[in-house]
C-alpha positions in Angstrom: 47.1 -11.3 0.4 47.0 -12.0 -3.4 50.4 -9.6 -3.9 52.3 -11.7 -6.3 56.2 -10.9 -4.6 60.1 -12.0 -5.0 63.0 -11.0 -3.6 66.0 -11.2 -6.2 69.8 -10.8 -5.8 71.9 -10.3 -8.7 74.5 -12.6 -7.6 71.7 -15.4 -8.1 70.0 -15.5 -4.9 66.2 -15.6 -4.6 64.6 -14.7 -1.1 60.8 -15.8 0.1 60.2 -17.3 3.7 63.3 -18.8 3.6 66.9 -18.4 2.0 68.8 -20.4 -0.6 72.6 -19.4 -0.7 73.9 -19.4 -4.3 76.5 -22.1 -5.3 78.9 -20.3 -6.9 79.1 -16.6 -5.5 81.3 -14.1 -7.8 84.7 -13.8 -6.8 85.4 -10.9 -4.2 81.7 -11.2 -3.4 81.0 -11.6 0.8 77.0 -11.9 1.3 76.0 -9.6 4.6 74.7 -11.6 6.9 71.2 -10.5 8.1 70.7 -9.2 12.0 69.3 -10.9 14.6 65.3 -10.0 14.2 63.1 -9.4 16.7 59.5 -8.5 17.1 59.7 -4.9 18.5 62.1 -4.1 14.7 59.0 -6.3 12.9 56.5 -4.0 14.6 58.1 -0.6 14.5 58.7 -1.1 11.1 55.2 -2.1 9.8 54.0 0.9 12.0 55.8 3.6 10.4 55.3 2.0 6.6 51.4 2.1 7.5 52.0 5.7 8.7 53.9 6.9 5.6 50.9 5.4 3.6 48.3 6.5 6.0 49.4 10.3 5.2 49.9 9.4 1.5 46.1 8.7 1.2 45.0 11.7 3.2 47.1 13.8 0.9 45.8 12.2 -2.4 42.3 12.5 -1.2 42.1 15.8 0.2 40.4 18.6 -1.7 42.5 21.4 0.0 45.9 20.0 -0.6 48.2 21.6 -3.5 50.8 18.9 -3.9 50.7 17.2 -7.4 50.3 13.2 -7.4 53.4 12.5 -9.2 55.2 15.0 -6.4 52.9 13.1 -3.8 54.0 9.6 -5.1 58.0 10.7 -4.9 58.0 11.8 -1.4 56.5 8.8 -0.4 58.7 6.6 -2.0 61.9 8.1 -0.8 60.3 8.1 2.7 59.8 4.8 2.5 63.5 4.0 0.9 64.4 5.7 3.7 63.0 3.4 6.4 64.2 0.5 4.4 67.3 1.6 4.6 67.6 1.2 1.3 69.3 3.3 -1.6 65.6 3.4 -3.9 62.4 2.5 -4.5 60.5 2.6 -7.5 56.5 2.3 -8.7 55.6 1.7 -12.3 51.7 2.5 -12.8 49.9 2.3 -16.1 48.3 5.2 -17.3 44.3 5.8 -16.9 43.9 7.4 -20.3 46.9 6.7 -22.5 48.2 3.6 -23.9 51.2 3.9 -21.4 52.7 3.6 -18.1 54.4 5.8 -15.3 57.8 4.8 -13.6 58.0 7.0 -10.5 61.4 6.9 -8.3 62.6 8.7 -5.6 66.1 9.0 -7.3 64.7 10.3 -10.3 61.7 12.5 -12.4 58.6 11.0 -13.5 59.6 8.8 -16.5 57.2 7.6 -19.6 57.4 4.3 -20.2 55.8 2.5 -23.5 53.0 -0.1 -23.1 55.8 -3.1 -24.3 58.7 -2.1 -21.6 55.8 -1.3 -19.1 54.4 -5.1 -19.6 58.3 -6.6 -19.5 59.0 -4.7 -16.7 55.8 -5.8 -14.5 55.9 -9.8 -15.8 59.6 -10.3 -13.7 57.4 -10.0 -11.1 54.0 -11.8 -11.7 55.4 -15.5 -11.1 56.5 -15.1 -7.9 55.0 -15.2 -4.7 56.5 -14.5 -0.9 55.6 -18.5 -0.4 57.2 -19.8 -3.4 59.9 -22.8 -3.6 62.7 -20.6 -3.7 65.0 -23.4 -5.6 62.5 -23.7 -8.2 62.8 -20.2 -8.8 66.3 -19.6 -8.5 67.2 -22.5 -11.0 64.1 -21.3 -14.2 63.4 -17.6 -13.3 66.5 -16.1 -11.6 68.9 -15.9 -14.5 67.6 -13.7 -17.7 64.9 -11.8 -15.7 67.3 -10.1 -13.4 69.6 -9.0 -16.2 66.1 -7.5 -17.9 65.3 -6.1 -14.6 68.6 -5.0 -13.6 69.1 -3.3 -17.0 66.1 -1.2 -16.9 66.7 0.1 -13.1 70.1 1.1 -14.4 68.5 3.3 -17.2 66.3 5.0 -14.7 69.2 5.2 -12.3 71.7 6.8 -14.7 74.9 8.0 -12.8 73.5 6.6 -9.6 75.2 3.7 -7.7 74.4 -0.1 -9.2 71.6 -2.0 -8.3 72.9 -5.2 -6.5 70.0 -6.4 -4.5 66.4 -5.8 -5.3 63.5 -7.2 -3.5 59.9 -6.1 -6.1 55.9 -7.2 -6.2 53.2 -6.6 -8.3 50.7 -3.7 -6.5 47.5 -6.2 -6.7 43.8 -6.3 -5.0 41.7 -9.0 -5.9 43.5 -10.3 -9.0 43.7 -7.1 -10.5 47.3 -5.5 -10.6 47.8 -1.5 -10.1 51.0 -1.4 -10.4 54.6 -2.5 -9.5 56.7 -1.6 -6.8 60.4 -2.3 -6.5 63.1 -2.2 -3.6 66.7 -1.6 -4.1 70.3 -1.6 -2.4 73.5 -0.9 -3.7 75.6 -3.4 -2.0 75.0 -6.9 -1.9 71.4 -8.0 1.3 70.1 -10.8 2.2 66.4 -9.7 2.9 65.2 -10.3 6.3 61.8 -11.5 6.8 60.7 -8.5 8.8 61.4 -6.4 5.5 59.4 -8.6 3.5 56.5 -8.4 5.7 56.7 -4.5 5.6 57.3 -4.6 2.2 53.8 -7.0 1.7 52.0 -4.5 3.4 53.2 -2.1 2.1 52.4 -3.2 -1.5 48.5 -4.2 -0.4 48.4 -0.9 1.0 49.1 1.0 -1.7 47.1 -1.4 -4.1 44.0 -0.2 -2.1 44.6 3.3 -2.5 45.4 3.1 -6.0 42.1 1.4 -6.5 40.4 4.1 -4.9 41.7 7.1 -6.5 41.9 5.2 -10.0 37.8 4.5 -9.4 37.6 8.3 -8.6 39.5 9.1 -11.2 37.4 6.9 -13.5 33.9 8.2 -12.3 35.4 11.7 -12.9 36.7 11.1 -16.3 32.9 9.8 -16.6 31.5 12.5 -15.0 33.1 15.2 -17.1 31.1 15.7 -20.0 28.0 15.7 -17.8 29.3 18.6 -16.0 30.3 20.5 -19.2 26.5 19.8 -20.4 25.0 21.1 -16.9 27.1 23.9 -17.2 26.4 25.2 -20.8 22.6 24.9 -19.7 22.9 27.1 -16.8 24.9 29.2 -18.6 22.3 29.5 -22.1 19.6 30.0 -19.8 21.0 32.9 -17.8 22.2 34.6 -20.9 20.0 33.9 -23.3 16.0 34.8 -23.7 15.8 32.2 -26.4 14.6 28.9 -25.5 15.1 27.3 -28.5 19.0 27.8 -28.0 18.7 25.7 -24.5 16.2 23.1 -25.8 18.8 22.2 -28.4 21.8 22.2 -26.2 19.3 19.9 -24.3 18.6 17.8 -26.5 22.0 17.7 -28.4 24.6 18.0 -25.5 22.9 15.4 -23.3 22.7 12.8 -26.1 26.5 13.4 -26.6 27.0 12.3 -23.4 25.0 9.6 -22.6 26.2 8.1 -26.1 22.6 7.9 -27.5 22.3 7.5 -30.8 18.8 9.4 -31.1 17.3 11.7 -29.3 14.0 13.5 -28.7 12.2 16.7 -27.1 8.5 16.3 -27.2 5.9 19.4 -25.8 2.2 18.9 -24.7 0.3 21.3 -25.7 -3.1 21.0 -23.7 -6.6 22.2 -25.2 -8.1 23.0 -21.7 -5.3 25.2 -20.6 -6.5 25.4 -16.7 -6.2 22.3 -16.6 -4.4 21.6 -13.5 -6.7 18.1 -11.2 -4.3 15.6 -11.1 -6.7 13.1 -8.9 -8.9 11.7 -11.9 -8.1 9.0 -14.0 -9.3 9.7 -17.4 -5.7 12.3 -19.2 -6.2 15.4 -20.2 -7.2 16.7 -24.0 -2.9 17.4 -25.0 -1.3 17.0 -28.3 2.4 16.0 -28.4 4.5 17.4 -31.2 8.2 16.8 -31.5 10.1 20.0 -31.1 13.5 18.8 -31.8 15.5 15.4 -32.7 19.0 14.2 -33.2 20.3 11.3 -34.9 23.9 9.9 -34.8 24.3 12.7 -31.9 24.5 15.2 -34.4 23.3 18.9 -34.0 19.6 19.2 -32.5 17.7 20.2 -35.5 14.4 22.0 -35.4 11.3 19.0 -36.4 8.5 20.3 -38.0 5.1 19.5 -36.8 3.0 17.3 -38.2 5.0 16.2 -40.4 5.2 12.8 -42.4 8.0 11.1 -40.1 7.6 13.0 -37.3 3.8 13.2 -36.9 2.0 14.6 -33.8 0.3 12.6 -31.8 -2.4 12.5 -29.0 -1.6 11.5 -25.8 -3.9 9.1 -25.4 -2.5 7.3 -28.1 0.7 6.3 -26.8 1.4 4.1 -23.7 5.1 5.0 -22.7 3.9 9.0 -22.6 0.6 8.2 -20.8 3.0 6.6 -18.8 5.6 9.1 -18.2 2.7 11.5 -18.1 1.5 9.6 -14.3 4.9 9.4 -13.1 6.5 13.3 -13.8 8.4 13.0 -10.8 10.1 9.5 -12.4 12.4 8.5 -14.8 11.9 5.6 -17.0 14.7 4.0 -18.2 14.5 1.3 -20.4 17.1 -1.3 -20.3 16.0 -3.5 -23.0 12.6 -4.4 -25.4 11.0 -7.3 -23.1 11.5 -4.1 -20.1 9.3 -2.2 -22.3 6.6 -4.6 -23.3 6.1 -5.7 -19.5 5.4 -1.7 -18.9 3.3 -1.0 -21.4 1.3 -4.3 -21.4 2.1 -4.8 -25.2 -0.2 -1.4 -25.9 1.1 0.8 -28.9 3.9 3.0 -28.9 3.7 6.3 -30.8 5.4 5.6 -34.2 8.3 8.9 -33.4 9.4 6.6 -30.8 11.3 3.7 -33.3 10.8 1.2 -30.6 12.0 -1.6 -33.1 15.3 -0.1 -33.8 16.6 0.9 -30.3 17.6 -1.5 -27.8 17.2 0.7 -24.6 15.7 3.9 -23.9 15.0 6.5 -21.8 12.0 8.7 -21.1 12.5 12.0 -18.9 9.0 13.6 -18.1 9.4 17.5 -17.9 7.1 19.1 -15.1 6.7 21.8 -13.2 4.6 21.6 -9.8 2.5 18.9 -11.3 1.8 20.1 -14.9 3.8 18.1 -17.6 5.6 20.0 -20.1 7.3 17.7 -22.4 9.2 14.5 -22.7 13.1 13.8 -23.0 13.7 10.7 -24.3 17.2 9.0 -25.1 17.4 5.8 -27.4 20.6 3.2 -27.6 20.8 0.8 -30.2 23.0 -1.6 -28.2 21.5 -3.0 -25.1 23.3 -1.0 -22.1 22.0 -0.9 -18.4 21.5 2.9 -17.9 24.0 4.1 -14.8 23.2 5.7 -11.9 25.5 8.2 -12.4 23.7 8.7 -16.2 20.0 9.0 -14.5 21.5 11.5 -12.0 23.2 13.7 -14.7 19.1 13.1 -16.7 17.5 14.7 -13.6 19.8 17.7 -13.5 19.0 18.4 -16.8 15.3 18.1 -17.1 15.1 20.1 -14.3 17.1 22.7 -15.8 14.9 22.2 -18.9 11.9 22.7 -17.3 13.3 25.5 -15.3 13.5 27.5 -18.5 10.6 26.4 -20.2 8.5 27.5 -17.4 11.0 30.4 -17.2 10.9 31.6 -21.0 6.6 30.9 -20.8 6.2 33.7 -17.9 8.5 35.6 -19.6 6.6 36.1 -22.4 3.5 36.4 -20.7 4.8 39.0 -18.5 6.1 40.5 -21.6 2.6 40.6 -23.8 1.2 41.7 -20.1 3.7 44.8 -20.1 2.7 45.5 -23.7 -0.5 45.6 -23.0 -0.7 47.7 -20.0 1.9 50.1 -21.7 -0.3 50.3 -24.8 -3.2 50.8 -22.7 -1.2 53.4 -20.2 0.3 55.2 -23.9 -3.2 55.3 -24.9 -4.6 56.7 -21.4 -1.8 59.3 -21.5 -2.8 60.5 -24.7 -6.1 60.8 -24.0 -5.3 62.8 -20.9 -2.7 65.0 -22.9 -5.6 65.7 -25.2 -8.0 66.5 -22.6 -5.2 68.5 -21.0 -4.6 70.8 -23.8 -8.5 70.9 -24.7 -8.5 71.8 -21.1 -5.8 74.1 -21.0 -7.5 76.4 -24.3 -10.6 76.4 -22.8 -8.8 78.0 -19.5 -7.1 80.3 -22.4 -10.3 80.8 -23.9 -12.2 81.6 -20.6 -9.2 83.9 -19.4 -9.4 85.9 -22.7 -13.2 85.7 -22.7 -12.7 87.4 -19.2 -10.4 89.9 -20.3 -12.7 91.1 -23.4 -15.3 91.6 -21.0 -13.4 93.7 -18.5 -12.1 95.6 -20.9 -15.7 95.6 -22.7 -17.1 97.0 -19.9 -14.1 99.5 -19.1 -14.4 100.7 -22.8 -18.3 101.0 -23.1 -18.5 102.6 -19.5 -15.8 105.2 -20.3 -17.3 105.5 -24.2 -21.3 105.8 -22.2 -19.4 107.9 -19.0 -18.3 110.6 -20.9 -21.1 111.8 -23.5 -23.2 111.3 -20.2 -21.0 113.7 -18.0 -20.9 116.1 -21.3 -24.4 116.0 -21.4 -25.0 116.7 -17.5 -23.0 119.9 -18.1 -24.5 121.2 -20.6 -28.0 120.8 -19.3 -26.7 122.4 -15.9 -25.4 125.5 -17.9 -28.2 125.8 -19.7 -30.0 125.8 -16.8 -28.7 129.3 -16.0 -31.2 132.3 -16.8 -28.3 135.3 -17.7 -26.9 132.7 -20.2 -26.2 134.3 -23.7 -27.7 133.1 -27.1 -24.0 131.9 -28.0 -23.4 130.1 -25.3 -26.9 128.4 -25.2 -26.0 127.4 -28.9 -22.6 126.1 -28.0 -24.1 124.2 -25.2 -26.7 122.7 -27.0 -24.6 121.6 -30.0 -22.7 119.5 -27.1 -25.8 118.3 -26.2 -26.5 117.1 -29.2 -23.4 115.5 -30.2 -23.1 113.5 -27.4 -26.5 112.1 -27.4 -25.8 111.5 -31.5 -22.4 109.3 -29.9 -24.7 107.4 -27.3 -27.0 106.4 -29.6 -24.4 105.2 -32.4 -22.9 103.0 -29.4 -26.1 101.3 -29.0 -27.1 101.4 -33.2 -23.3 99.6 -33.5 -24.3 97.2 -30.9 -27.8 96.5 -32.3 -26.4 96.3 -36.0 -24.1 93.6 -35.0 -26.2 92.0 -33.3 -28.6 92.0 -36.2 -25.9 90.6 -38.8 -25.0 87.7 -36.4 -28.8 86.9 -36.8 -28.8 86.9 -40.2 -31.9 89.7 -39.7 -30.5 92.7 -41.5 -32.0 93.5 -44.8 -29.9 94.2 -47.8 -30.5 96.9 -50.6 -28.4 96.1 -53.0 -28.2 98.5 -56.1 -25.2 99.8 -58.9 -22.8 101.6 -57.5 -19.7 103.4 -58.5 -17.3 102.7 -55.9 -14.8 105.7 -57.0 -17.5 107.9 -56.3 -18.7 106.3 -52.7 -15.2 106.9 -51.6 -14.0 110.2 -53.2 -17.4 111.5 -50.9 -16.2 110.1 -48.0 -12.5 111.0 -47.9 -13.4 114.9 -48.2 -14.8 114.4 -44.5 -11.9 112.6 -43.3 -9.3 115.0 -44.4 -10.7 118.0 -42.6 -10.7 115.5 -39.3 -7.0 114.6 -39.8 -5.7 118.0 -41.1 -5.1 119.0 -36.9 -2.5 115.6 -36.5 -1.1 116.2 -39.9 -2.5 112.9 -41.5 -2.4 112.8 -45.5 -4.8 110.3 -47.6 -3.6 109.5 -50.5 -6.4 107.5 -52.4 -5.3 105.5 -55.9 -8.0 104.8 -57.9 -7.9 102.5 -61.1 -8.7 104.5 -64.9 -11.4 102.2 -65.0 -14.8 102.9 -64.0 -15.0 100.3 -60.6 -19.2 99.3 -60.3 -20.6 97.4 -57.8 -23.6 95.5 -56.8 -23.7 96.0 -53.6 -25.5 97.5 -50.7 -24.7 101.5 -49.9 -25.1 101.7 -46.6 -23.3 98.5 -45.9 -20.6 99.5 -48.4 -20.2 103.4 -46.7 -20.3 101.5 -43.5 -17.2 99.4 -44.0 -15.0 102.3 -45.3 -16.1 104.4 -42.5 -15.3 101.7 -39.9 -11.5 100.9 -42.2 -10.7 105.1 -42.1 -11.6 105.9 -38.6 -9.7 102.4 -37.4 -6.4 103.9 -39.7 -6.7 107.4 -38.4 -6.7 106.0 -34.7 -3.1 104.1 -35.1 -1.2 106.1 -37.4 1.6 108.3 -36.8 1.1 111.9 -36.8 2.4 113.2 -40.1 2.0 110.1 -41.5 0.6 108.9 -44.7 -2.6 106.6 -45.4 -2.5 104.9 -48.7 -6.0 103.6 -49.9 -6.2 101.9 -53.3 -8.7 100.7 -55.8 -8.1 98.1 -58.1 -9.9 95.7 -59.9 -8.7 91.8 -60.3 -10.4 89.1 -62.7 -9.8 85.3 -61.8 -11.9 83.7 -64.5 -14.9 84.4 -64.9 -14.7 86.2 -61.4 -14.4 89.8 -61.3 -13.2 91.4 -58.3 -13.0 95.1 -56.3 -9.9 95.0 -54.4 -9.9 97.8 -51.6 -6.2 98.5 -49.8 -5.7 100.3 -46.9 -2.2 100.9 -45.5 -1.3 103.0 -42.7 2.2 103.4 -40.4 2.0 103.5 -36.4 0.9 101.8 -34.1 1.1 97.8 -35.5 -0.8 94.2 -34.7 1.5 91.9 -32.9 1.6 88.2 -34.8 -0.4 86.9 -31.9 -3.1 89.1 -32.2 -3.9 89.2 -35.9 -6.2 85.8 -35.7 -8.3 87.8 -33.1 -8.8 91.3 -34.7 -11.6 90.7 -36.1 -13.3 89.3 -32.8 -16.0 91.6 -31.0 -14.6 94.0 -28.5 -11.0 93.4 -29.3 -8.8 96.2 -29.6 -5.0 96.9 -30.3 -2.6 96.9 -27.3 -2.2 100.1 -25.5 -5.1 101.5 -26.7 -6.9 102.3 -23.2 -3.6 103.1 -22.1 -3.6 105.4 -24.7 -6.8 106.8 -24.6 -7.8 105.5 -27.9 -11.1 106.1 -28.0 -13.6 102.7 -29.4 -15.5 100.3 -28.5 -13.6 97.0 -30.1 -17.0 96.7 -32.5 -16.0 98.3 -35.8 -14.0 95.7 -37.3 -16.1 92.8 -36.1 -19.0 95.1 -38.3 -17.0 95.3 -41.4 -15.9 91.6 -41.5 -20.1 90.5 -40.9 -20.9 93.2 -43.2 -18.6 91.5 -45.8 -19.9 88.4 -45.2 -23.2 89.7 -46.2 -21.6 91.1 -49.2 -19.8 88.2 -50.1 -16.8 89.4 -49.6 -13.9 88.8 -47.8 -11.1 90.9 -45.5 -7.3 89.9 -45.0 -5.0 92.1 -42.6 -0.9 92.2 -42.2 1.2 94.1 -40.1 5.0 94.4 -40.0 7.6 96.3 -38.5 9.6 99.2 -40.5 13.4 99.7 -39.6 12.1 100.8 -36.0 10.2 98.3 -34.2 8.1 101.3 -32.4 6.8 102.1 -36.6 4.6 99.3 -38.0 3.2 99.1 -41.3 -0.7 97.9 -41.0 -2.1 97.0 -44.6 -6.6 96.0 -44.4 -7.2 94.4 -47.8 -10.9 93.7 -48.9 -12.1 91.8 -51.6 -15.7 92.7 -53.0 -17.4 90.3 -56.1 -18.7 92.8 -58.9 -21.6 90.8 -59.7 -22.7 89.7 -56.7 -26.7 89.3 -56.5 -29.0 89.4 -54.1 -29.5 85.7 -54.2 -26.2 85.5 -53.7 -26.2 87.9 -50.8 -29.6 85.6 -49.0 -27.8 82.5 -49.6 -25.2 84.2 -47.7 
């Protein structure tokens, strides 16, 4: 073993394979005198000191134990004190990341030690060895150490017996020292040789361990910024949609770690997108621009293509990508410039690359199932072998890289996909909503359509019905011989009437027909409108007196002349006075008012008619001008009509070139309505006015 080991005494005793007495003991002093040693104390000793250790490393390695290592370290050392029969033990260990060292003791708490009384307390013990000439040692090492060695167990021991015997070694494995570990008693021992055998193996023991869990601790301390950088990847990537975040944590992070001084992210962007055959020779059509870059491991910083320092760059141009490009699955790391130039057969080198101021460099390929995406690439300016433990952490990453380029790519195409089906379904929708509602009028159109022509042909067989049935019973009665001259008359005035009521059914019909035909023939002459009207009220007071109807016609001072056609013109008021007498309110009033209104150089008659009853519901007013439409209730009411009159006076004002508005509102009863027909007549229209019309 290459343990460098002593035993000391105070009283100036030093202890290897064999013993030197001192000349001069203190006064009162009586050396023990070691026990008769045999090989069965030898062996049971080293077995349980190996056993002690054996469950010290289990406990130091083990992932599911909970006991701290300076806890771990104490318990071992007082079990081991406690099979030396001794009153401590002791292990001063320097520090993996501080400029320091740890005394542990079983007596005691950890205890910080600086780097100086570390170093003085670990040299008492690096001259000696367990097969040293123990005179030669007694006489030049035995006096000053031990009172520097003595001194310093008695600060760590304070209020705890003295140290009077003390056998120590440096913890050491193939020249390199861990450690040192330290025996003491408190009354004067003469070390046996079976206790420094133990105590050997105990020390090259523990020097293994400690070598093993110092490597560990080493590769972890490594290892930890590598596993913060793989972390904050996996976590950018699940939170965020935005690759440029990861690609510069990427790029930035894993130059941080590795200690590169530059860095680079480089994307292919391929001309022949489907381009997928690997088994060729000749490369595919790809420009390679640099998408971001670091210097000095500073921040990733967006490059801009193209531009002067940072130009893109074909693929065929460069030798390391067209490399990397037939290796995806590879890494290329670059240990040093004459590495490079045997790989690339002294062929160029894209310019972003700065081959001639890095010393090493790495190159990452980023792929996906074949396809390459990109490049990584790390550069050093101090010639470094690149680890294993740095390739590994390079793999994670441009997988992870990759992962959310590819990721981010189908994102966005599933995105634009879902636009454009949504667009497409939106526009579809719309289409169908308008087809829907053009669908759903026609339905109302057809279902009204329907209705006008029931009730068409309910109102014009009732209207033809009963003159017909009038008629048949007249011509029966009249059919009797002993019938009187009054009667006959009577009979036959029926007769007559009735047939005058069939034939202005069918006259109404034809005349409408006509004017939608634009085949009625228009006399147009002067006419005093005051006069057309005051004729025509006379008639319709005597048929209103019996319901207690009153007309009250307003007529302007001024002398109201038309051009316009009579028969049209008597035709519309006729039509407007029988419709008012039909839904007014007995003892009601009908207003009817003549005006005259000018509008530049357009002069206009302006014709009101208002009367109170029955009124137009707001849904109905668009249609009361349409052909057989009449007023709700009126079959239920026996109103007599056909639904024809005002669809002739709005085509008969059409020909006139004039126009008809109606409104209808409710008095303070909603069962009382107030219906107002307003018509506006030009009074200079002229016949060419009325043909163009």
């Amino acid at each position: 073993m290459n343990n460098q080991f002593a035993t000391l005494s105070v009283h100036g005793a030093v202890l290897s394979n064999k013993v030197v007495p001192i000349s001069r003991p203190q006064a009162g002093f009586q050396p023990c005198q070691p026990a008769a040693v045999t090989e069965q104390d030898t062996s049971m000793l080293l077995t349980e000191s190996q056993s002690v250790l054996v469950e010290f490393s289990y406990q130091l390695f083990s992932e599911s134990s909970t006991v701290t290592y300076p806890t771990l370290i104490k318990e071992t050392l007082v079990k081991l004190s406690q099979l030396f029969d001794a009153d401590g033990f002791s292990l001063v260990v320097p520090s993996l990341t501080d400029d320091c060292s740890y005394l542990f003791s079983c007596q005691s708490r950890q205890m910080l030690l600086a780097q100086a009384q570390a170093d003085e307390y670990t040299r008492v013990f690096l001259p000696f060895s367990a097969v040293s000439d123990a005179s030669n040692l007694a006489t030049e090492r035995t006096g000053p150490t031990i009172c520097q060695l003595v001194s310093l167990w008695q600060t760590v021991q304070a209020n705890k017996p003295s140290a009077v015997a003390i056998m120590g070694g440096t913890v050491a494995l193939k020249e390199q020292v861990f450690g040192v570990l330290t025996c003491m008693r408190s009354q004067p021992h003469e070390w046996s040789s079976t206790e420094i055998s133990a105590f050997q193996m105990v020390a090259y023991q523990l020097a293994a361990i400690l070598a093993k869990y110092n490597s560990l601790k080493r590769q972890l301390h490594q290892q930890q910024p590598f596993q913060t950088v793989v972390k904050q990847l996996a976590l950018a990537i699940h939170r965020s949609s935005d690759l440029d975040e990861v690609l510069q944590l990427a790029t930035g992070g894993a130059a941080t770690a590795l200690g590169a001084q530059r860095a680079l992210l480089l994307r292919l962007k391929y001309w022949d997108p489907l381009w997928r055959n690997r088994t060729h020779e000749e490369l595919p059509r790809a420009r390679i621009t640099v998408t971001y870059e670091t210097h000095d491991t500073s921040q990733a910083n967006l490059s801009t293509p193209d531009s002067p320092t940072n130009p893109a760059f074909w693929l065929s141009e460069c030798a390391l990508c067209r490399l990397g490009f037939r290796q995806p699955e590879q890494l290329l790391p670059i240990n040093d410039l004459a590495e490079l130039q045997t790989l690339i057969h002294n062929d160029s080198v894209a310019s972003v690359f700065q081959v001639d101021c890095s010393a090493c460099l790495l190159v990452a390929p980023l792929e996906s199932q074949g396809t390459v995406l990109g490049f990584l690439v790390f550069q050093r300016d101090r010639e470094r072998d690149w680890q294993p433990e740095e390739l590994e952490f390079i793999e994670l990453v441009k997988a992870q890289v990759s992962t959310a380029i590819i990721q981010t790519e189908t994102l966005r195409q599933v995105q634009a996909l879902v636009e454009k089906r949504t667009a497409e379904l939106r526009e579809s929708i719309s289409v169908q909503a308008k087809l829907y509602e053009l669908t759903r009028q026609q339905v109302d159109q057809l279902r009204r359509l329907n209705e006008l022509k029931d009730e068409f042909l309910s109102t014009v067989s009732h209207e033809l019905r009963t003159p017909l049935t009038s008629m048949r019973m007249a011509i029966r009665i009249l059919r009797q011989v002993e019938l009187d001259p009054a009667r006959r008359d009577r009979y036959l005035d029926i007769l007559e009437q009735q047939c005058i009521q069939e034939a202005n059914l069918v006259n109404d019909l034809l005349a409408l027909q006509e004017l939608e035909s634009n085949k009625v023939q228009m006399q147009h002459e002067a006419l005093d409108v005051g006069q057309l009207i005051h004729e025509m009220t006379e008639s319709f007071r005597k048929q209103w007196a019996y319901r207690g109807l009153d007309l009250n016609v307003s007529l302007s001072p001024q002398v109201l002349n038309l051009w316009s056609d009579r028969d049209s013109l008597s035709r519309i008021f006729l039509e407007l006075l029988t419709n008012a007498g039909k839904y007014s309110e007995p003892n009601s009033q009908v207003s009817l008012d003549l005006s005259r209104e000018t509008n530049g150089e357009r002069s206009e008659v302006v014709i009101s008619l208002a009367n109170t009853g029955a009124g137009i519901a707001p849904t109905e007013l668009p249609y009361v001008f349409d052909k057989f439409r009449r007023g709700q209730g009126a079959t239920e009411n026996a109103i007599q009509g056909t639904g024809l009159g005002l669809a002739l006076v709005k085509s008969l004002l059409e020909h006139l070139g004039g126009a008809i508005e109606v409104s209808s509102e409710p008095l303070d009863t909603n069962s009382i309505w107030k219906t107002v027909f307003k018509v506006r007549l030009p009074q200079n229209f002229t016949t060419q006015q009325a043909l163009a019309h």
